[in-house]
C-alpha positions as CSV (number, residue, x, y, z in Angstrom):
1,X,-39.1,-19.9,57.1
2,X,-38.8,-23.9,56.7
3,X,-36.2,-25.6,54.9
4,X,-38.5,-27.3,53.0
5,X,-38.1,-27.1,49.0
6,X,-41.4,-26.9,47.7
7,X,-39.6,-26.1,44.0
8,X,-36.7,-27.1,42.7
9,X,-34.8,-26.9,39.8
10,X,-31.9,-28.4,37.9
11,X,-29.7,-27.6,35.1
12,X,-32.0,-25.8,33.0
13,X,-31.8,-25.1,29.6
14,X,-33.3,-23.3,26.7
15,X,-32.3,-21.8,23.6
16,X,-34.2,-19.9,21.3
17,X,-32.5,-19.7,18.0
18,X,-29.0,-19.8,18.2
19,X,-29.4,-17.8,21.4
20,X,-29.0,-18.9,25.1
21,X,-32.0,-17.6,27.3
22,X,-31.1,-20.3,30.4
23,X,-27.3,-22.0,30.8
24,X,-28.0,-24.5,33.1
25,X,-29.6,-22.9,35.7
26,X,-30.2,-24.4,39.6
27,X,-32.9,-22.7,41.6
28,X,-34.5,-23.9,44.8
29,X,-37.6,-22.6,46.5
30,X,-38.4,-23.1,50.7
31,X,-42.3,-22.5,51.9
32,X,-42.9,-20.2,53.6
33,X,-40.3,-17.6,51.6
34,X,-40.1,-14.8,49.7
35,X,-37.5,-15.1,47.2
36,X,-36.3,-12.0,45.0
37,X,-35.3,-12.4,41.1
38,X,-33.4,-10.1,40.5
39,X,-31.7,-9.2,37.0
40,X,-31.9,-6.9,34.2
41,X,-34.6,-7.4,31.5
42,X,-33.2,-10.6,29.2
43,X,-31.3,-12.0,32.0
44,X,-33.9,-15.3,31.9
45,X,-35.9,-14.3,34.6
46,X,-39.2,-14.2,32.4
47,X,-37.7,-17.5,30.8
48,X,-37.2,-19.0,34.0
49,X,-40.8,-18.3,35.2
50,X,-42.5,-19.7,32.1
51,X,-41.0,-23.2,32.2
52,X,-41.7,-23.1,35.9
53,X,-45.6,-22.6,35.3
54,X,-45.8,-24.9,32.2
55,X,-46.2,-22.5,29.6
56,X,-42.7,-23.0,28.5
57,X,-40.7,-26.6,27.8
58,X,-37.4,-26.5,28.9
59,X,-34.7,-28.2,26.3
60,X,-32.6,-29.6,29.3
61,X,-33.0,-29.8,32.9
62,X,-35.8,-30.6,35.7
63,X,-38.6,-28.6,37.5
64,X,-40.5,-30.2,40.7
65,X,-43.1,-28.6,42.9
66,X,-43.5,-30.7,46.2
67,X,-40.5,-33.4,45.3
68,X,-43.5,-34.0,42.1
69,X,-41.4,-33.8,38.4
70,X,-43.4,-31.8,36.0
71,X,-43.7,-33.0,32.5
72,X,-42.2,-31.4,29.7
73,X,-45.4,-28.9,28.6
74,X,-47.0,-29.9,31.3
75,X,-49.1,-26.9,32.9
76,X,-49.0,-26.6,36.2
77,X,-52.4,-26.5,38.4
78,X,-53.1,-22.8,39.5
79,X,-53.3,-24.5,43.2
80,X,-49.1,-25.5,42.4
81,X,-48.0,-22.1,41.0
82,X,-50.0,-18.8,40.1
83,X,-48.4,-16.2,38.7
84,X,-49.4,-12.4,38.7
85,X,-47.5,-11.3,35.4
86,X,-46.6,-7.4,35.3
87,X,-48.9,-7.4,31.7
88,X,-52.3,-7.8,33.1
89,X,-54.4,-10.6,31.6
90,X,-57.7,-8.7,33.0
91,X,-61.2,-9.2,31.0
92,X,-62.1,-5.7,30.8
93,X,-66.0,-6.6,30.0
94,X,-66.4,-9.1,33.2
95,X,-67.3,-8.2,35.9
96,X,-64.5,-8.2,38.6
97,X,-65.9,-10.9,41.1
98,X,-65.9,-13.2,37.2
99,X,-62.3,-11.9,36.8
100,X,-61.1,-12.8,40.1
101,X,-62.9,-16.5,39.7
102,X,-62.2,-16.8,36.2
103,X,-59.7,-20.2,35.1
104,X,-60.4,-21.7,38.1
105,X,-62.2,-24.9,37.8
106,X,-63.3,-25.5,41.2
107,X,-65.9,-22.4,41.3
108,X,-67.0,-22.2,37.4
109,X,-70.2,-23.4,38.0
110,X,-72.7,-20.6,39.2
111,X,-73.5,-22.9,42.6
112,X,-69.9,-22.3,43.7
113,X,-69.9,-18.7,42.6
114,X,-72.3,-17.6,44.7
115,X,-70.8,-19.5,47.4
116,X,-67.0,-17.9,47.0
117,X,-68.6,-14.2,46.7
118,X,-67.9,-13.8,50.4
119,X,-64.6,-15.1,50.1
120,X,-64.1,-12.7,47.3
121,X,-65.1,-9.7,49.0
122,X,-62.8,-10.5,52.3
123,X,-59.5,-11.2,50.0
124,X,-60.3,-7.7,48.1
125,X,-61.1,-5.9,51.3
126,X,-57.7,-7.2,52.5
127,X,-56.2,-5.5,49.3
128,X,-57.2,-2.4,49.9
129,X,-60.2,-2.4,47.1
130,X,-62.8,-2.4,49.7
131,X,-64.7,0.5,47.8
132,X,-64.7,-1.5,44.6
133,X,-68.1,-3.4,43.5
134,X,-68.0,-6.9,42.9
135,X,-70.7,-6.3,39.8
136,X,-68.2,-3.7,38.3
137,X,-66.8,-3.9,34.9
138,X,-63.1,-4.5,35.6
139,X,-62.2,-2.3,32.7
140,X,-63.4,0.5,34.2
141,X,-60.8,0.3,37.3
142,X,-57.5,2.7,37.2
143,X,-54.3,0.6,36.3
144,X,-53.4,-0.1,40.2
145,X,-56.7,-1.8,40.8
146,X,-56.7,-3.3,37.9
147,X,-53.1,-5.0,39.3
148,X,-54.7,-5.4,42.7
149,X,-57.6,-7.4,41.0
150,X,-54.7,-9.8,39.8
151,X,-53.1,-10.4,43.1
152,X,-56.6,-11.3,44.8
153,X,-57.4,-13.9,41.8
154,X,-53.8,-15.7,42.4
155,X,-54.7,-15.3,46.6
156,X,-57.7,-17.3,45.5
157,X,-56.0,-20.0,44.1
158,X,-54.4,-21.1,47.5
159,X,-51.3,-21.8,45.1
160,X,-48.1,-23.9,46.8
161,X,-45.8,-21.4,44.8
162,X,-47.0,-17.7,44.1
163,X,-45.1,-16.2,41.6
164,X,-45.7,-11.8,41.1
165,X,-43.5,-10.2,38.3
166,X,-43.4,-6.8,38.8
167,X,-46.2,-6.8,41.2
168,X,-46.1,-3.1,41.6
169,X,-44.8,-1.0,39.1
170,X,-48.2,0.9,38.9
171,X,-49.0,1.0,42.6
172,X,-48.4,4.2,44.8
173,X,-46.3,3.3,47.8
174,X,-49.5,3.3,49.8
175,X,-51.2,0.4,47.8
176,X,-47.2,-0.7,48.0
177,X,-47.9,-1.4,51.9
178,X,-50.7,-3.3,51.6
179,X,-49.4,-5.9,48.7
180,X,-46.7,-6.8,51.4
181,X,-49.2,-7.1,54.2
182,X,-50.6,-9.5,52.1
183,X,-47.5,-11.3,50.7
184,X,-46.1,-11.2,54.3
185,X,-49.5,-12.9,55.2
186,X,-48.9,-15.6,52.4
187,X,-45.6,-16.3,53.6
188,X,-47.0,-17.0,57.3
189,X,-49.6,-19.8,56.1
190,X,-46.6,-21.6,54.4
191,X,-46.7,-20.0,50.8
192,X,-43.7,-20.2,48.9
193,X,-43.5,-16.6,46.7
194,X,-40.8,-15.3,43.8
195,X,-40.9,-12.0,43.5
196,X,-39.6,-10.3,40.6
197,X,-39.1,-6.3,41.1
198,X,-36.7,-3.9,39.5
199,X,-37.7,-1.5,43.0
200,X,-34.7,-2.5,44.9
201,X,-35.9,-1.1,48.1
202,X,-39.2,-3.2,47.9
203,X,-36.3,-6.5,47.3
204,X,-34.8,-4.9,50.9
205,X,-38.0,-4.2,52.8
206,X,-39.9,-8.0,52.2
207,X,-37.5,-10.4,50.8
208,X,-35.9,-13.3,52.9
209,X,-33.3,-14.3,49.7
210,X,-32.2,-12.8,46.7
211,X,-31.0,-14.8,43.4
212,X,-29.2,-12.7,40.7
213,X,-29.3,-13.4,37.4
214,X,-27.3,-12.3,34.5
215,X,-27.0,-13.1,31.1
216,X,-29.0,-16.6,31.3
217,X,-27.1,-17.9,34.4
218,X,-27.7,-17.8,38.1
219,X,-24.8,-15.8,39.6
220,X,-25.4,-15.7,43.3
221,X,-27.7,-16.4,46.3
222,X,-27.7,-14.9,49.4
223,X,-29.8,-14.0,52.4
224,X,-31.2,-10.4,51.5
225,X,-30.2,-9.7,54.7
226,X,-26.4,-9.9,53.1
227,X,-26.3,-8.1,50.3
228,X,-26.1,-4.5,50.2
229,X,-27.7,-2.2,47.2
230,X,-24.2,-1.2,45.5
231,X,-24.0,-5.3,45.4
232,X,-26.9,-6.3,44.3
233,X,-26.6,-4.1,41.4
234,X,-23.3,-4.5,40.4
235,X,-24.3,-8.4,40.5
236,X,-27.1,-7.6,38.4
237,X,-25.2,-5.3,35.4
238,X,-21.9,-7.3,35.7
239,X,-20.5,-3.7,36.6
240,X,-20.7,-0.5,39.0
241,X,-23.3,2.0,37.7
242,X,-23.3,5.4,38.7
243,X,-25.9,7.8,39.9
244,X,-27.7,9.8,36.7
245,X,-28.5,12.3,39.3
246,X,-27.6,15.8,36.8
247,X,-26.3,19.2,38.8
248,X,-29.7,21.4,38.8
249,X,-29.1,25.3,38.9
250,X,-31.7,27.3,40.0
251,X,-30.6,30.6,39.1
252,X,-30.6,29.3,34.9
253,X,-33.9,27.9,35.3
254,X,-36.1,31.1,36.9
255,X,-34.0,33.1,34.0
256,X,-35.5,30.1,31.4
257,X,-38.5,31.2,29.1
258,X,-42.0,30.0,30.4
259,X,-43.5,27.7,28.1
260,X,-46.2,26.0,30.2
261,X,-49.2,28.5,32.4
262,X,-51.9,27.0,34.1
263,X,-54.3,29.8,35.5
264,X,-57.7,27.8,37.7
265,X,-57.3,24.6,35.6
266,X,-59.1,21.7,37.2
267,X,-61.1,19.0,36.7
268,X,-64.3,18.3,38.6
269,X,-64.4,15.5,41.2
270,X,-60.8,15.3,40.0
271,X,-58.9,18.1,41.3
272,X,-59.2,21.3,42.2
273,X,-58.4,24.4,40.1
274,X,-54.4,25.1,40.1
275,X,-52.4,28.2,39.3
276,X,-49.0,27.3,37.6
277,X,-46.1,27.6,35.4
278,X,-43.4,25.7,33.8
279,X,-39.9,27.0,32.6
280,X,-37.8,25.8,29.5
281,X,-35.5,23.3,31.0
282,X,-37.5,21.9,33.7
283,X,-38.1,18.6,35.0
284,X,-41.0,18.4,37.3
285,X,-42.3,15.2,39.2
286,X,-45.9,14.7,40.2
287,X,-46.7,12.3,43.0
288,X,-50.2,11.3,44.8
289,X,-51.7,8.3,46.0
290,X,-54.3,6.7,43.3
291,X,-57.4,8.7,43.1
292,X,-55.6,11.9,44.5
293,X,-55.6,14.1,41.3
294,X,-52.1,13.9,40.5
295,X,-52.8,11.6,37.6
296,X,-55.6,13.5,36.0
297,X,-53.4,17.0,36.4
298,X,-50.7,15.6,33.8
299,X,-53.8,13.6,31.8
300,X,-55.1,17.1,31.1
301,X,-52.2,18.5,29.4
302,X,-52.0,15.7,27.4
303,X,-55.8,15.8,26.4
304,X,-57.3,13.3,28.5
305,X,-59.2,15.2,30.2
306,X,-61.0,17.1,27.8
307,X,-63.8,18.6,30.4
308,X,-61.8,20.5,32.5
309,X,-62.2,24.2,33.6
310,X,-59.7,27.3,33.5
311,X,-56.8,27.9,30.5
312,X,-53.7,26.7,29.5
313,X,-50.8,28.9,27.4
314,X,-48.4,27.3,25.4
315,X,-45.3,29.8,25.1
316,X,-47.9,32.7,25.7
317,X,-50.7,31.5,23.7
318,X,-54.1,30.3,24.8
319,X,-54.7,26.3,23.9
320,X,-58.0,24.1,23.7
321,X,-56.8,20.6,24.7
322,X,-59.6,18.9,24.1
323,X,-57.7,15.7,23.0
324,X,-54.5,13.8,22.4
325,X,-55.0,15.2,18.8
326,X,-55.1,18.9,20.6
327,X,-52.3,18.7,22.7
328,X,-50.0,17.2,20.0
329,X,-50.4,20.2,18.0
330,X,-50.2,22.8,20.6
331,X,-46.5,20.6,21.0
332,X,-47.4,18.3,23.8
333,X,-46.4,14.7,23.6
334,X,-47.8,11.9,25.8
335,X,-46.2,8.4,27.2
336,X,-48.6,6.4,29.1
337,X,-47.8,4.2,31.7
338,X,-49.8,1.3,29.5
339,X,-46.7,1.3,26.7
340,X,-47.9,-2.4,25.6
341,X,-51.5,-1.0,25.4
342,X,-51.6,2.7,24.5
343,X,-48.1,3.7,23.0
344,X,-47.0,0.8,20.9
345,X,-48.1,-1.3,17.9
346,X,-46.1,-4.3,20.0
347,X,-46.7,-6.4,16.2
348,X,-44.9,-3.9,14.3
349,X,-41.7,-3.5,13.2
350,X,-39.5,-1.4,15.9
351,X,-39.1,1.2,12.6
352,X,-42.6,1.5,12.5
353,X,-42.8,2.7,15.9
354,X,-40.5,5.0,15.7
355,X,-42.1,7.1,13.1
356,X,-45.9,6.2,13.3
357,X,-46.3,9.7,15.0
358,X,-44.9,11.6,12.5
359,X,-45.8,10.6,8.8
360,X,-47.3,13.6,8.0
361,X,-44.1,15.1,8.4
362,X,-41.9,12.4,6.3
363,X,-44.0,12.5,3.0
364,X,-42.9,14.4,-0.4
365,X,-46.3,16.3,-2.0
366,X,-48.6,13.1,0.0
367,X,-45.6,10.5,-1.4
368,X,-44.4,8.7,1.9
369,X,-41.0,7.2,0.9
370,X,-39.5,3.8,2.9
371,X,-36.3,5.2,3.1
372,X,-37.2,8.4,4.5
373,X,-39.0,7.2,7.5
374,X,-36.0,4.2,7.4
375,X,-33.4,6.9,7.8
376,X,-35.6,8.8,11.0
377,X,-36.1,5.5,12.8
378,X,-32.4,5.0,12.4
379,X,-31.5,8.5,14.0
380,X,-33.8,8.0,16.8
381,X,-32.4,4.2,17.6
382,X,-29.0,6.5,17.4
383,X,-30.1,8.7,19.9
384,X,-31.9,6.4,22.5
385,X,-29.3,3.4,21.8
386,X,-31.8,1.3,20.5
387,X,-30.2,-1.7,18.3
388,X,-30.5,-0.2,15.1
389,X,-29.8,-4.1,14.0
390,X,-33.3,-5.1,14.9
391,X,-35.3,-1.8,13.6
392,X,-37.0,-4.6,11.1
393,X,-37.9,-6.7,14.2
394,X,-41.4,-6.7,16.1
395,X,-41.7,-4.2,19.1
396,X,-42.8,-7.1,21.2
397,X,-39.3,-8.8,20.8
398,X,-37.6,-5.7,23.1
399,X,-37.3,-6.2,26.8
400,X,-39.5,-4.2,28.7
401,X,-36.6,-1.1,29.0
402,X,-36.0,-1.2,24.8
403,X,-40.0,-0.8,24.8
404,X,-40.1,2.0,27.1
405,X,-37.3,3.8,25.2
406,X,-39.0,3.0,21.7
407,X,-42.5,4.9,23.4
408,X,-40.1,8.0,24.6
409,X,-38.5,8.2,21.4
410,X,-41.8,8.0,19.5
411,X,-43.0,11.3,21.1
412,X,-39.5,13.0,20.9
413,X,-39.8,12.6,17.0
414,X,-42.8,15.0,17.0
415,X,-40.6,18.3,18.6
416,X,-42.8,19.0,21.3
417,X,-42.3,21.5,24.0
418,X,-43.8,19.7,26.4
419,X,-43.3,15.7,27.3
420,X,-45.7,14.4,29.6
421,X,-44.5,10.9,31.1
422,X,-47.1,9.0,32.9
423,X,-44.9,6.0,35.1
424,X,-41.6,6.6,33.1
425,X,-39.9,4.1,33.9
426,X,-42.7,1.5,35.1
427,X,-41.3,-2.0,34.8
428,X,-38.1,-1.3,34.1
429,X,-34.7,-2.6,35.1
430,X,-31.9,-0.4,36.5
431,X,-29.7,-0.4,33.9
432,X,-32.0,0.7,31.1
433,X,-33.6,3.3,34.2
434,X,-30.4,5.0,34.1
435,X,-30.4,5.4,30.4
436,X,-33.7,6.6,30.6
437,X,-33.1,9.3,33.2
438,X,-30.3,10.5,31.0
439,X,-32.0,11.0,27.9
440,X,-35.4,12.5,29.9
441,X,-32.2,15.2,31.0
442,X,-30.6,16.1,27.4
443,X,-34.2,16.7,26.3
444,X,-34.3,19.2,29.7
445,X,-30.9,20.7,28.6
446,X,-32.2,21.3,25.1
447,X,-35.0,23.4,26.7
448,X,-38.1,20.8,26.5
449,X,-40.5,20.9,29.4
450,X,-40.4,17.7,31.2
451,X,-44.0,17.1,33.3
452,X,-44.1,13.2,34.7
453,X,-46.4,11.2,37.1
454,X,-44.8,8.5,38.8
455,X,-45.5,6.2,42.1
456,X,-41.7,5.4,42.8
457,X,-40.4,8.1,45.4
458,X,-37.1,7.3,44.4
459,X,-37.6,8.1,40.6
460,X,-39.3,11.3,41.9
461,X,-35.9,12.5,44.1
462,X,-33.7,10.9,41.5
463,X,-35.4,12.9,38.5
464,X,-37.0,16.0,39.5
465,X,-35.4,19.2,39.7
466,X,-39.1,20.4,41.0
467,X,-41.6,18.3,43.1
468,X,-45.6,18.5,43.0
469,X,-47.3,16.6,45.9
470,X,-50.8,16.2,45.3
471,X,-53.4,14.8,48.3
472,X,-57.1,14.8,47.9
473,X,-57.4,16.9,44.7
474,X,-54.8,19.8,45.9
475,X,-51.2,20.4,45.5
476,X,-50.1,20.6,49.1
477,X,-46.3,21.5,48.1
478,X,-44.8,22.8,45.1
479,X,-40.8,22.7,46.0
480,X,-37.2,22.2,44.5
481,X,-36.3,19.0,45.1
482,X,-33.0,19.4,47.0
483,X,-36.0,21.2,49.2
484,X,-37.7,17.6,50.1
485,X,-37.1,14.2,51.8
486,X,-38.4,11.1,51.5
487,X,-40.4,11.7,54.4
488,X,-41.5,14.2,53.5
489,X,-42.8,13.7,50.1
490,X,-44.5,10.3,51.7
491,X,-46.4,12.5,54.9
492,X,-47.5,14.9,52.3
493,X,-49.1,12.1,49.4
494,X,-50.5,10.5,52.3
495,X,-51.6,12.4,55.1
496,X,-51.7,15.5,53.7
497,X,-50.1,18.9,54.3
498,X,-49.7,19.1,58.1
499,X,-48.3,15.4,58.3
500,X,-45.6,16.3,55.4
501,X,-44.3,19.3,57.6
502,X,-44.2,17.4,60.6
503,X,-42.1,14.4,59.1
């Protein structure tokens, strides 16, 4: 790693309101470097990163890339900083190779178009999407590809500074492995890279430096190699949090009613047809690699997959879950991983949210009254410690966690038996994560059904009570989690059966 600075920063400052989002922050960049942010959501990460590529101007303080002073609302040249931000700016109707060469001035024309297809096709290969089309609709790519499909675009810029926020929150640690091949590869040609993760083990594994920050100010800087985990996250909270890791007993649970049978349901091409059951109580993980089934087994409960085969029984009685519509009244409730996309109005009011799922159920003979669904909105920012202060603000003004709590409590309000969580806690920082966990755990304790998907091994060990490994459109290993390892679960999701037993 050279000493060189290719950014810097001094004594930053912004305020938005009569609140402080950046205290005079200091912040210095080397090439060649991967440098962790870490913090919890509205620490001024996200603040810091904006001013940093222009879209932001900063009320005090200086930013310079290469010893060069930017401007106040200056934007920065995608070939000085490119960012990858964890919402994804993809065109969903462009093709991917225009996606990937889209904004970038050098190859608009269609001469040099034709000439960077190669290039194209070699940086995607590198990512793993060598199966993926150039001509494709980028819309019709799963979430991870679609996230892969930024990282290629900001490898194309040849940026000085490459900036990835939450690069990976909807990868599978697979498609994990190759992102840091390629970051790793960055960093060798002299690319300076921020990475912003709430995956402390990905901070551990590529990171040269760590910066916390916390409540607007930078607290510390240290070699990664120096801090531990307990440290790093007691830097980041500004106190020690403990493990949400509940007691599981299995003798209560195989006495607990089933709610949830599955006799030969599959979906074609998908996965293949699956006996199972589901008890009162229980919280069961799902993990595959992307394209493995273990997405579209959960997406069928929850009505996504309308054209599957085989039956399902809710409490004993046969269901048709043809949709989301279905599934909500046979008392299943969904949370996609896309919460800014597919669970939230992110313009509307935070009580709006709350209660969008369930007017039908707040109205007096067809009279919907404001203070009725005022006064449910109110109990469920009770129950999920939501602010109940900014109910009246927009969704969008939440942090990332606050969102994610806000989609969670809009399903809880319908009573389901069933909550199906697709990424639960993608995005999110540890504090909030550990908030989230607990609540996922009273609803167990009050007898829901808890099904999620999720491509963070240590969510799946640190929630599950039961684990579901699923490779190539089978479930290779249905076990209690104190049952599993690490290992284990990774040999099994991806090489299969035989390499899972092995580990």
């Amino acid at each position: 790693m050279s000493m060189h600075a290719v950014l810097t920063v001094k004594d930053l400052r912004k305020s938005f309101g009569g609140i402080q989002a950046l205290k005079g922050v200091d912040f210095d960049l080397h090439a060649g470097e991967i440098h962790a942010l870490c913090g919890e959501n509205g620490a001024g990460k996200s603040t810091l990163v904006r001013m940093i590529a222009g879209l932001m101007v900063p009320d005090e303080g200086e930013i310079r890339v290469d010893g060069a002073l930017l401007r106040p609302g200056e934007l920065t040249s995608p070939k000085q900083v490119s960012v990858v931000y964890q919402e994804l700016s993809i065109i969903p109707h462009l093709s991917v190779l225009d996606n990937v060469l889209l904004g970038d001035p050098d190859i608009a024309q269609l001469y040099f178009r034709k000439r960077y297809k190669a290039r194209v096709r070699e940086t995607l290969d590198q990512l793993g999407l060598a199966g993926i089309p150039l001509d494709v609709e980028a819309g019709r790519l799963a979430i991870a590809e679609q996230q892969l499909l930024e990282i290629c675009r900001a490898v194309m810029r040849g940026a000085r500074v490459l900036i990835l926020d939450e690069p990976t929150a909807s990868l599978s640690d697979a498609e994990i492995q190759r992102v840091f091949e390629t970051v790793r590869w960055l960093r060798s040609q002299g690319t300076a890279v921020i990475y912003i993760s709430h995956r402390l083990p990905e901070i551990f594994a590529l990171t040269d430096r760590a910066t916390v920050f916390r409540n607007g100010r930078r607290i510390l800087t240290k070699a990664t190699a120096d801090w531990t985990n307990d440290e790093l996250v007691a830097e980041m909270i500004g106190r020690e949090v403990t493990s949400a890791h509940s007691m599981r007993n299995r003798s209560e649970l195989a006495a607990a009613e089933t709610v949830v049978e599955l006799e030969r349901l599959g979906v074609a091409g998908k996965y293949r047809p699956v006996d199972l059951s589901f008890r009162a109580g229980e919280i069961v993980g799902v993990i595959g690699q992307l394209g493995s089934g273990a997405n579209a087994l959960i997406e069928t409960l929850a009505g996504l997959e309308p054209h599957h085969a085989g039956s399902i029984r809710i409490c004993g009685t046969p269901v048709d879950i043809t949709s989301i519509t279905a599934a909500m009244r046979a008392g299943i409730a969904y949370v996609s991983e896309d919460r800014a996309g597919k669970s939230l109005f992110l313009g509307a009011p935070i009580e709006v949210n709350l209660t969008a799922a369930i007017l039908d159920r707040l109205n007096r003979a067809g009279i919907l009254t404001l203070a009725d669904a005022r006064e449910r909105a109110a109990d469920l920012a009770r129950r999920f410690q939501i602010d109940a202060r900014r109910l009246p603000l927009a969704v969008s003004t939440l942090s990332g966690g606050n969102q994610q709590k806000v989609a969670i409590a809009k399903s809880v309000a319908l009573e389901p038996k069933v909550l199906v969580l697709n990424e639960p806690t993608r995005g999110v920082d540890v504090g909030a994560r550990t908030e989230i966990y607990r609540e996922i755990q009273a609803l167990a304790r009050q007898g829901l059904v808890v099904l999620f998907f999720s491509t963070d091994l240590e969510e799946i060990r640190e929630l599950s009570q039961r684990v579901l490994t699923v490779f190539r459109g089978e479930i290779v290993n249905d076990l209690p989690v104190e049952e599993t390892t690490m290992d284990s679960i990774l040999g099994d999701v991806v090489r299969g059966p035989a390499a899972g037993r092995a580990a």
